[in-house]
C-alpha positions as CSV (number, residue, x, y, z in Angstrom):
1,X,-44.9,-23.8,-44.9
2,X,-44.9,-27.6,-45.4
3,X,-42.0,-29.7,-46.4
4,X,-44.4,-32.3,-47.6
5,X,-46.2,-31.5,-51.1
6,X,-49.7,-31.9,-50.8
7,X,-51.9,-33.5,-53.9
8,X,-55.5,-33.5,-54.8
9,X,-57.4,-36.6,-54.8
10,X,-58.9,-37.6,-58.5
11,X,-62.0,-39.1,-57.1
12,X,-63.4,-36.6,-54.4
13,X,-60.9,-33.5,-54.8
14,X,-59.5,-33.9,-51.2
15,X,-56.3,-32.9,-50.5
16,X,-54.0,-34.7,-48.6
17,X,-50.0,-35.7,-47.9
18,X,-48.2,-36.9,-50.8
19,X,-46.7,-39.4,-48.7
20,X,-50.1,-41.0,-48.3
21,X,-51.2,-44.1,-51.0
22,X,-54.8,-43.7,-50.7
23,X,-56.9,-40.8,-50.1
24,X,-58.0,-40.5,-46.4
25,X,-61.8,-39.8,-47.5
26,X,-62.7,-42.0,-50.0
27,X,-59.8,-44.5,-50.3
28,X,-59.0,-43.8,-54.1
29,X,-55.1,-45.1,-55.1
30,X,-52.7,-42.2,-55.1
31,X,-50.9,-42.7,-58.4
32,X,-48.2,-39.5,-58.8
33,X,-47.0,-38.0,-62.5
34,X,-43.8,-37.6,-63.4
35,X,-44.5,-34.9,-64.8
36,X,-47.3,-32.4,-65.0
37,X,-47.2,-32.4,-68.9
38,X,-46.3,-35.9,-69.6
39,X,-49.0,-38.3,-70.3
40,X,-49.8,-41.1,-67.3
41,X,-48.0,-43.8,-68.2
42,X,-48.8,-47.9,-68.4
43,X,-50.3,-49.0,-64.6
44,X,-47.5,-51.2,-64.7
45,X,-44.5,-48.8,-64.0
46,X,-47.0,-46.6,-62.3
47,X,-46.7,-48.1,-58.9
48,X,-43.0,-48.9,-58.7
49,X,-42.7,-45.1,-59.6
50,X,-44.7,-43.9,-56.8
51,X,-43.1,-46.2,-54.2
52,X,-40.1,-44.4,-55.3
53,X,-41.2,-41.2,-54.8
54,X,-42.7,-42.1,-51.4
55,X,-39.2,-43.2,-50.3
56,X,-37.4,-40.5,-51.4
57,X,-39.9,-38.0,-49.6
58,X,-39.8,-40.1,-46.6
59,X,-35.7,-40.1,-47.1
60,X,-36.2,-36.2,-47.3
61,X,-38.1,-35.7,-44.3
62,X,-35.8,-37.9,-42.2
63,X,-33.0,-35.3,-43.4
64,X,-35.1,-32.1,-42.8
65,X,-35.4,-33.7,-38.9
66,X,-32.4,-34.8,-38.5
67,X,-30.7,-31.2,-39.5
68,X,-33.0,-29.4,-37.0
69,X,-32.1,-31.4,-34.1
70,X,-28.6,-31.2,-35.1
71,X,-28.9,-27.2,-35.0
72,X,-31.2,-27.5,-31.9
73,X,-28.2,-29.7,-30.2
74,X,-25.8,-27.0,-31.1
75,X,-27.6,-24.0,-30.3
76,X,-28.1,-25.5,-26.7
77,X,-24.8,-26.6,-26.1
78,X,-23.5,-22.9,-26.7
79,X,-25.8,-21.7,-24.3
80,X,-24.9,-24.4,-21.9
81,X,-21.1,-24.0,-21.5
82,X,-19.8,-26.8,-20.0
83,X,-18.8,-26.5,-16.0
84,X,-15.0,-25.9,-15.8
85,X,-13.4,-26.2,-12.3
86,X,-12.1,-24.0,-11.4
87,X,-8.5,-24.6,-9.1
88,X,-8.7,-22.4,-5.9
89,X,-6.4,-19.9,-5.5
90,X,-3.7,-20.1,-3.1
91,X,-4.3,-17.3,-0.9
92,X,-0.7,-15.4,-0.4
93,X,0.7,-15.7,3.2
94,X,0.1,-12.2,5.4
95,X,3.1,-10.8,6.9
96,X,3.8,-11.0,10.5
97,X,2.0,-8.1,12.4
98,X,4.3,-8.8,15.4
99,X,6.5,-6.9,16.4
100,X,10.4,-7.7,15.8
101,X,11.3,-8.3,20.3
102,X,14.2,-6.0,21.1
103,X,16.8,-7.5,22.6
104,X,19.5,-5.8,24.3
105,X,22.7,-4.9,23.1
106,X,25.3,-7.3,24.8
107,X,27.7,-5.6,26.6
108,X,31.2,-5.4,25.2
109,X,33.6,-7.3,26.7
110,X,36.8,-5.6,28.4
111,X,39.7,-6.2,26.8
112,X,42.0,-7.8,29.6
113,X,45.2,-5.8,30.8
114,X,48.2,-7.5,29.4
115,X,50.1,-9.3,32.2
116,X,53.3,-8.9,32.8
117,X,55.3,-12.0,34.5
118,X,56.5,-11.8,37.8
119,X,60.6,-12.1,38.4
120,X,61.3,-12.0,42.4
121,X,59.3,-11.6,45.6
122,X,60.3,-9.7,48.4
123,X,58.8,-10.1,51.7
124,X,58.5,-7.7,54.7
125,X,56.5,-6.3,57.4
126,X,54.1,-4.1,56.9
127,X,55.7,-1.3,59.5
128,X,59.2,-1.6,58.0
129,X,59.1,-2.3,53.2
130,X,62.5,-1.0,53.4
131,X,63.9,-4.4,55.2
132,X,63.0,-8.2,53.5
133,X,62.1,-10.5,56.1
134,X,64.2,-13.7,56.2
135,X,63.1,-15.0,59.7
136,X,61.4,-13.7,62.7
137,X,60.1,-14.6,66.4
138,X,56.6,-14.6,67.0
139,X,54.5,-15.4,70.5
140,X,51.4,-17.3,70.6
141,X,48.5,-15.5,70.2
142,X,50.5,-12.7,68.6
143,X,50.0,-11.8,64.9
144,X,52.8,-10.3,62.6
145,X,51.4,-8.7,59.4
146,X,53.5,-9.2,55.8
147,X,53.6,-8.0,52.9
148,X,55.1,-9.6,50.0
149,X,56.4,-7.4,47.0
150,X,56.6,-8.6,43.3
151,X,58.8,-7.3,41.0
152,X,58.9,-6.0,38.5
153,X,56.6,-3.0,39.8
154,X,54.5,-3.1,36.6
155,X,53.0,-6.6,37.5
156,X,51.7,-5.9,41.0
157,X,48.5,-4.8,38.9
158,X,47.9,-8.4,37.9
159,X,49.7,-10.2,39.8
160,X,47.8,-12.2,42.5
161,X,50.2,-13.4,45.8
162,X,49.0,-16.7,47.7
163,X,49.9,-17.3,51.1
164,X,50.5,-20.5,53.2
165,X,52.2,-21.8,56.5
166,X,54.0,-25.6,55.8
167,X,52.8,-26.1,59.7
168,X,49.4,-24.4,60.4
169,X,50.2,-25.9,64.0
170,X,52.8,-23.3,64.8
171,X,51.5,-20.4,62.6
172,X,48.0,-19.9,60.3
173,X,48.6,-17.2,57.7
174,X,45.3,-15.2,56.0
175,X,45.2,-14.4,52.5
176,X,46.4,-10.8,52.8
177,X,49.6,-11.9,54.9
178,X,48.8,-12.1,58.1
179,X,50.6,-14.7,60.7
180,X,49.2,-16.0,63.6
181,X,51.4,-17.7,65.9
182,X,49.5,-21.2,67.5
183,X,51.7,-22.8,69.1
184,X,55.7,-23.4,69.7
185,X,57.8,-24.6,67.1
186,X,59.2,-23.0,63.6
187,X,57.5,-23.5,59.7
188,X,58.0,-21.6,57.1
189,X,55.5,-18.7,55.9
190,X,55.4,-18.8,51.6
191,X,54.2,-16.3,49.4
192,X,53.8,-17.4,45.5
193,X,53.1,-15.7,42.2
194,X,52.8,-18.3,39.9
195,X,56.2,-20.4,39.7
196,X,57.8,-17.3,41.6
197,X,58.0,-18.0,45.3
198,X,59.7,-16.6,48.8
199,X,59.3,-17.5,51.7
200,X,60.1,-16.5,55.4
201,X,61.1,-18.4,58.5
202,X,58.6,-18.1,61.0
203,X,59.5,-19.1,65.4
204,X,57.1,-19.2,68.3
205,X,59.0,-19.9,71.4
């Protein structure tokens, strides 16, 4: 179906676009009525009337296009969605497939013994505890063995008893007591427990 009437030519009977002026086979002026039942009027408000009427179906046409490519436009932007990006996904962190390292169990630490302070040290020889040891005679090259005894009993656990000779010319004395006579003279053997000392009197003829 046409948008554009068609008319009939007066001349040869052709038919042809209204929007034409003159009929494409034999050139005869397109004047068009008013009105099918109205007379034709004057020729002079004949043509101004039918440039009118050329301009409005021209006007009409225009409008007829214009509304399909407006619904064409439509019809292929809702087909054609835009492109959204799309943010990538942070991809949650896996859990650690190692396993834990064992370590070992520190062992507890002891609980130190209280200490109980030393009062008085006694010192004798090691074949007679009974008698303390004031002095005694020693030849060179001979060794006496003492022992020194703190008091009270209950701190010879912890107590620790250093030994030394004041002349190391005359006697030496180990760790655990023991004198060694060196040469002639006297010094004096001492045995200490922290401020607690005694000492013994020590001659090499």
């Amino acid at each position: 179906m046409s948008f554009i009437p068609r008319v009939a030519c007066r001349n040869c009977g052709t038919q042809f676009s209204a929007l034409r002026m003159r009929c494409p086979n034999c050139g005869a002026a397109h004047v068009r009525r008013t009105s099918r039942s109205a007379p034709a009027r004057a020729s002079g408000n004949a043509a101004p009337a039918a440039a009118l009427s050329q301009w409005q179906m021209i006007f009409g046409g225009i409008l007829v296009v214009a509304v399909i490519v407006a619904v064409i436009i439509l019809i292929t932007a809702s087909l054609n969605p835009p492109a959204t990006t799309v943010a990538p996904s942070e991809t949650p962190a896996l859990p650690s497939l190692t396993p834990p390292l064992m370590t070992e169990e520190p062992e507890p630490t002891p609980t130190p013994e209280p200490t109980t302070a030393v009062s008085s040290i006694t010192i004798h020889t090691s074949w007679d505890s009974a008698t303390p040891v004031t002095d005694f005679t020693v030849r060179v090259g001979d060794t006496v063995p003492l022992v020194a005894d703190v008091y009270p009993t209950e701190a010879r656990t912890t107590a620790k008893v250093n030994w030394r000779s004041t002349d190391e010319g005359v006697c030496t004395v180990s760790s655990d007591g023991v004198v060694t006579a060196v040469g002639s003279g006297s010094c004096q053997i001492i045995a200490d427990s922290g401020s607690v000392t005694q000492q013994t009197i020590a001659r090499v003829p």
